[in-house]
C-alpha positions in Angstrom: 16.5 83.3 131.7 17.1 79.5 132.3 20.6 78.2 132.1 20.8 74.5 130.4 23.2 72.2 130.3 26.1 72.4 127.8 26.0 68.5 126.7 27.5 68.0 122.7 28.8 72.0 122.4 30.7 70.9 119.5 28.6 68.7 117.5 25.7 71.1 118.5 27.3 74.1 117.6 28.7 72.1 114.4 24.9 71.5 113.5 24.0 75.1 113.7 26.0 76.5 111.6 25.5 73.9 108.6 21.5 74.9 109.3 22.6 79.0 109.4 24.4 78.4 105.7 20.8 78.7 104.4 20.7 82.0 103.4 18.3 84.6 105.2 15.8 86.8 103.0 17.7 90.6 103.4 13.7 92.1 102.1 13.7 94.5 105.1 10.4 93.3 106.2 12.4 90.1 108.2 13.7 90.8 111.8 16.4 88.0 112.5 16.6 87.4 116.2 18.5 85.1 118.6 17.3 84.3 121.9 17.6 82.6 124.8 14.7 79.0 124.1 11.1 80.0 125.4 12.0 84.0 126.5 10.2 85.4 123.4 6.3 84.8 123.2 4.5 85.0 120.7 2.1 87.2 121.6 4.5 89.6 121.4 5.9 89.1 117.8 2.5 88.8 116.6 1.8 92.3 117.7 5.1 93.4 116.2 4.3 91.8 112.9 0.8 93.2 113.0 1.8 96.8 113.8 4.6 97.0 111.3 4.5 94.5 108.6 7.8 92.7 110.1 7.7 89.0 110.6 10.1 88.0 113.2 12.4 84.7 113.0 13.6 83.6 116.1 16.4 81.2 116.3 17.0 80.0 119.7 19.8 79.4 122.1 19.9 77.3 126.1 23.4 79.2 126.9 25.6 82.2 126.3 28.1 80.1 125.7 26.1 77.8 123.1 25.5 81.7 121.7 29.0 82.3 121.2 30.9 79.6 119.8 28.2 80.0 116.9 28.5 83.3 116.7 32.4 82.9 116.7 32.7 79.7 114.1 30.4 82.1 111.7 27.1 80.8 112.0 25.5 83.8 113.4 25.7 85.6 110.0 22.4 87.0 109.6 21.0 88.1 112.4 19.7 91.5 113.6 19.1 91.1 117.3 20.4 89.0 119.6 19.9 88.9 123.6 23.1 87.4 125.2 23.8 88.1 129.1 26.0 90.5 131.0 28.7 88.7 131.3 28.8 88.0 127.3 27.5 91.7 126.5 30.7 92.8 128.0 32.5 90.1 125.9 31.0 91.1 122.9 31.6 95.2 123.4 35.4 94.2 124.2 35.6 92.2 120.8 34.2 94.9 119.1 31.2 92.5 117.6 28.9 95.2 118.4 27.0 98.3 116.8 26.7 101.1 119.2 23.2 101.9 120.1 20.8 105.3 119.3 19.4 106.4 121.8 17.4 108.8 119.7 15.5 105.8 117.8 14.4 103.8 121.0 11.8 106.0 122.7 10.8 103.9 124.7 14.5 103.3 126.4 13.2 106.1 128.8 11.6 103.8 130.7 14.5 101.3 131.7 14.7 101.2 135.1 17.2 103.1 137.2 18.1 100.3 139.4 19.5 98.1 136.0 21.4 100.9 134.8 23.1 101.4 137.9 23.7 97.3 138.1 24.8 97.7 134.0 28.8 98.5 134.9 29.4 96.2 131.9 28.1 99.1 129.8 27.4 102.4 131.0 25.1 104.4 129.6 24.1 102.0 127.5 26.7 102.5 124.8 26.0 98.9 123.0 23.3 97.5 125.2 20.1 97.7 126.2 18.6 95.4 128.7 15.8 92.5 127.7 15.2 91.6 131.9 16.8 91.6 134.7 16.3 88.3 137.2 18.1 86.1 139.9 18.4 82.8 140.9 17.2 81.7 143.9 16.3 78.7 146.1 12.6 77.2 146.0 11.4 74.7 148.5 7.9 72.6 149.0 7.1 73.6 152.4 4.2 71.4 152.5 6.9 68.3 152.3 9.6 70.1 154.4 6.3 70.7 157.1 5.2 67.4 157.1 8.4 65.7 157.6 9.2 68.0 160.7 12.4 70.1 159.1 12.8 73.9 159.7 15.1 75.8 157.8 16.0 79.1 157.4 16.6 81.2 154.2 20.4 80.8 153.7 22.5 78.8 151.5 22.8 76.6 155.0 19.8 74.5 153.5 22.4 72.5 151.3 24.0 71.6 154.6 21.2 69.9 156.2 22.1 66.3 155.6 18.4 65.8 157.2 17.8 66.9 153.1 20.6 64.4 152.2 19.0 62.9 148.6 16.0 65.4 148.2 18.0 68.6 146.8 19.8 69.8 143.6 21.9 72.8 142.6 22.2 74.5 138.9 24.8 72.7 137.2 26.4 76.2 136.3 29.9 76.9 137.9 29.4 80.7 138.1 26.3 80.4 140.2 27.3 77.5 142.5 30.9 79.1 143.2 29.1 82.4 143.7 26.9 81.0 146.2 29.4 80.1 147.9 31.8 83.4 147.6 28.4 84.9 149.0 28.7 82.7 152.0 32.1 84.2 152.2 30.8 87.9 151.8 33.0 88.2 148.6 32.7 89.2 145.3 31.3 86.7 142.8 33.4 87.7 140.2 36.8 87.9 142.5 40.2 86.3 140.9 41.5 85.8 144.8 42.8 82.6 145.1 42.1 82.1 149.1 38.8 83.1 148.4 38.0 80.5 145.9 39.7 77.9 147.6 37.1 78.3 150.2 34.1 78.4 148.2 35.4 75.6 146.7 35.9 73.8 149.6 32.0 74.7 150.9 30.7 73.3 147.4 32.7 70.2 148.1 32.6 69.3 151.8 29.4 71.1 152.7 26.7 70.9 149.9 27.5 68.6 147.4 27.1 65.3 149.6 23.7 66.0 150.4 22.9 66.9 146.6 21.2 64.8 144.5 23.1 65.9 141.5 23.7 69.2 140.0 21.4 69.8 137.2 20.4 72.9 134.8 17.9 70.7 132.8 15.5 69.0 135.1 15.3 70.5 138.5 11.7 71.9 137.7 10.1 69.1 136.7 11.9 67.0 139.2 10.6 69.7 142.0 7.1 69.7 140.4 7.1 65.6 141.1 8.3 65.7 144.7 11.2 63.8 144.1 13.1 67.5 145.0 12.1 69.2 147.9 15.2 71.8 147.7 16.3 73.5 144.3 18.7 76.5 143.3 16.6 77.7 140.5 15.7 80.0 138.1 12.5 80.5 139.3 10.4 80.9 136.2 11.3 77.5 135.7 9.6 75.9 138.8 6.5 78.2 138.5 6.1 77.0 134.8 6.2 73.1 135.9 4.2 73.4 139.7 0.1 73.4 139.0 -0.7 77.2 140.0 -3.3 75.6 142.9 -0.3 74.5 144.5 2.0 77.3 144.0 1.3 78.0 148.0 3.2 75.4 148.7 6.4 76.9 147.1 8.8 78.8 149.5 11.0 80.2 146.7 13.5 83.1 148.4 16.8 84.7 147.6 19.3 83.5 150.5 19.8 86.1 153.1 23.4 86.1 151.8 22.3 87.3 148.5 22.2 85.6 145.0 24.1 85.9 141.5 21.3 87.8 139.2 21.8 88.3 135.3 20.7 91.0 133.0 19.6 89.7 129.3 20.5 92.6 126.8 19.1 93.7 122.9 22.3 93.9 121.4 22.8 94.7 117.6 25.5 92.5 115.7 28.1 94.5 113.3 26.8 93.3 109.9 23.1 93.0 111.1 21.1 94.2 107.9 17.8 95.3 109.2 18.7 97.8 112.1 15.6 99.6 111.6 13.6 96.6 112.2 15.9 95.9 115.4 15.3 99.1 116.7 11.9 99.2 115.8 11.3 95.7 117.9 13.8 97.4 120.7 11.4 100.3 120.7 8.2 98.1 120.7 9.6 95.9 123.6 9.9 98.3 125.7 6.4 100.3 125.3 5.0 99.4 128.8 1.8 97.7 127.7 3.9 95.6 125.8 6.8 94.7 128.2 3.5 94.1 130.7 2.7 90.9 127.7 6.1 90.3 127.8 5.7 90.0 132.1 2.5 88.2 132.3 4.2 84.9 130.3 6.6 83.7 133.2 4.9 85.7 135.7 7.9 87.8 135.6 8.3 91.1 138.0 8.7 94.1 136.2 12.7 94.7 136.7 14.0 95.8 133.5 11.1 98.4 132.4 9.1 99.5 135.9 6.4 101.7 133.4 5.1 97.6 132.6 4.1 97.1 136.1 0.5 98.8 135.8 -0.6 96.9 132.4 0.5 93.6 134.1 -2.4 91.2 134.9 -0.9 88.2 136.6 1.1 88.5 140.1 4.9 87.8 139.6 6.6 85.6 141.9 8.8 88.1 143.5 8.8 91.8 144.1 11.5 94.2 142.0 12.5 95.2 145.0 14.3 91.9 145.7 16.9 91.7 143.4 18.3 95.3 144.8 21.0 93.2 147.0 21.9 90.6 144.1 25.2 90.6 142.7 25.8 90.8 139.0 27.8 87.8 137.2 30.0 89.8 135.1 33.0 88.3 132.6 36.1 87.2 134.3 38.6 87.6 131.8 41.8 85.8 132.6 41.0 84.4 135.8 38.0 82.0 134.4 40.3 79.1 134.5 40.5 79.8 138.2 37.2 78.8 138.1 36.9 76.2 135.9 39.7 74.1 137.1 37.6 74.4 140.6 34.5 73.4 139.1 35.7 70.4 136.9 37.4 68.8 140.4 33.6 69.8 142.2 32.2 68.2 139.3 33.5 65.1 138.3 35.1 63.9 140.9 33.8 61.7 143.9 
């Protein structure tokens, strides 16, 4: 889902877990989940509620790593199901934080798609996950506004080099997907530790794309696209849809780079110490029925990655086909060469 900023972690997360002191009711008919902001509609828990007698509290989080520092200062005592990404799924099996999952009480996990387990190397088999939605970044551009001021481009990552876009484009202000644009570029891994490699990425981010940028931004781009004042984004591209009137959604060019793009996988995962695992697999279970996951779809005009079975109950038209996330790259934990990338991404970042 949408990546935010990360502005105040610590008096955020500080502020969390005074409010996750309050106790939660334990009654059994209260499903505690955690999930990313705006990536759970209501529709859907009402259904829940209505089928089984489970009321659903959602607590909400705008980044895995907003997710985890509560989760590790002890404010995520409590809840039953949470939905982090890849990346911290693997995190979280390596810890240990995690119950292993039962096949046998999720039904309904038959109808994951082939394509996200074979993308899932973070967990095979589904040991401790199962996936929520699988999606990509991408780039979206107003061709109407590109059109009318005589610029062509093509679908590569080249568009941030166009200085003839100098002041009219933005990129996410997320170090994993800008450096892994770039490593792309490079026809390397976005999760490699080689230094050379990320020097060069690096040095693309800086030299190439960054002095035609507008800013880098995780918060705004949407709306900011939706106004004209972008013409270019990197983007999650539920956001744009959500903020561009649907009469004018002809005049969005959204794509994934011929190079390819960094694409996440969202995940049910059960905490140890959750106290209602039957409700959790009973909302796993429920998720995944395919008229259901087709409600689930039809809110962001999602495609139908994660759970293909959805795609016939759908009745809006996603913005992209399954199909086109089978060459994205999965961002997947680091381990101990993410301060290889951060110390990159701080000098991209805040310097001039």
């Amino acid at each position: 889902m949408k990546k935010y900023g990360m502005s105040g972690l610590l008096v955020l997360i500080a502020m969390l877990v005074a409010l996750s002191s309050c106790a939660k009711q334990d009654d059994g008919n209260t499903l505690y989940l955690y999930n990313w902001t705006y990536y759970t509609p209501q529709s859907v828990l009402d259904a829940f509620e209505q089928e089984t007698g489970i009321k659903v509290v959602v607590d909400s989080f705008s980044s895995n790593e907003e997710m985890f520092a509560k989760l590790q200062a002890g404010g995520g005592k409590g809840y039953d199901l949470i939905i982090p990404s890849a990346d911290y799924t693997q995190i979280m099996i390596k810890l240990g934080m995690l119950e292993k999952i039962d096949h046998a009480r999720i039904p309904n996990i038959s109808n994951i798609s082939p394509i996200v387990k074979e993308k899932a190397t973070y967990d095979p088999g589904m040991e401790y996950s199962v996936p929520y939605f699988m999606g990509t970044t991408g780039i979206a551009v107003d061709k109407a506004r590109l059109e009318a001021a005589g610029i062509d481009y093509g679908q590569s990552y080249s568009i941030f080099a166009d200085s003839r876009l100098k002041g009219r484009m933005s990129m996410l202000d997320d170090m994993r997907q800008v450096l892994g644009s770039a490593l792309l570029t490079l026809d390397s891994s976005i999760n490699t530790g080689d230094e050379d490699m990320l020097d060069e990425a690096a040095r693309i981010v800086e030299d190439e794309w960054k002095p035609n940028l507008v800013k880098f931004d995780a918060e705004a781009y949407a709306k900011s696209f939706a106004r004209g004042e972008f013409w270019v984004v990197q983007c999650y591209p539920e956001a744009v849809y959500a903020e561009v009137d649907e009469k004018d959604w002809d005049n969005i060019d959204f794509f994934i780079p011929e190079e390819g793009a960094c694409m996440y996988i969202d995940n049910f995962v059960i905490p140890k110490g959750a106290k209602n695992i039957d409700g959790a697999y009973a909302f796993i279970d429920f998720f995944h029925r395919p008229e259901v996951h087709a409600m689930f779809l039809d809110e962001f005009n999602f495609p139908a990655t994660a759970n293909p079975a959805a795609e016939e109950y759908m009745t809006k038209k996603p913005f992209m086909s399954p199909n086109d996330l089978e060459g994205c790259s999965l961002i997947l934990d680091l381990g101990e060469d993410l301060e290889k990338y951060n110390s990159r991404w701080e000098k991209i970042r805040y310097t001039d």
